[in-house]
N, C-alpha and C positions, 0 to 999 in steps of 0.2 A: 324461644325461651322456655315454650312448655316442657321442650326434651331434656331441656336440663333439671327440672324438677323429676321426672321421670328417672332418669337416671341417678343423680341424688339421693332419691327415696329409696329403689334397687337396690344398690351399694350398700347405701346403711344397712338396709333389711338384711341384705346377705353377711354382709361384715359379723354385726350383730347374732345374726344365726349360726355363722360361723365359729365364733369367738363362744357364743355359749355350748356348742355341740364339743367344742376342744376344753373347755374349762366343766362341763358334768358328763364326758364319757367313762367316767368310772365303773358306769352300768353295761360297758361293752356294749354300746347300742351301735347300730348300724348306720351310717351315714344314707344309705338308701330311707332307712324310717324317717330320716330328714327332710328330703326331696319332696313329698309332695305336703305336706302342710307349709315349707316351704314356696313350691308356687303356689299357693292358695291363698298365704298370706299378700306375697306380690301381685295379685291377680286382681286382690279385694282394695290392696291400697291403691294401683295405677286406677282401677275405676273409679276409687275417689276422688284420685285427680283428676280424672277426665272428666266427673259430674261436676267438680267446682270449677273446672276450666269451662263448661259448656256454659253452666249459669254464670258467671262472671261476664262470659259474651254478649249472652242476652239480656242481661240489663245493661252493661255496656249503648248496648244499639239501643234499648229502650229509651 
């Protein structure tokens, strides 16, 4: 079940970033200038889920 959050959050982010990068490239911006704030942002949310999926477990068992 946790991968489907995973993947959910992914999707939207990308969708999201995608759909904004097509609706303000009036500045002829590079889709490469995209990519890495891109994974950076994907990088910082999956850890979120994996911090709240870790503590969720451990009080779980508590």
């Amino acid at each position: 079940m946790p991968k489907l959050s995973y993947i959910g959050i992914n999707l939207l982010i990308i969708v999201m970033s995608f759909l904004n990068f097509l609706l303000t490239n009036s500045q002829n911006e590079s889709i490469v200038e995209l990519i890495r704030p891109l994974i950076m942002v994907l990088l910082l949310i999956n850890l979120l889920i994996w911090i709240a999926g870790f503590a969720q477990r451990k009080i779980d068992n508590w």
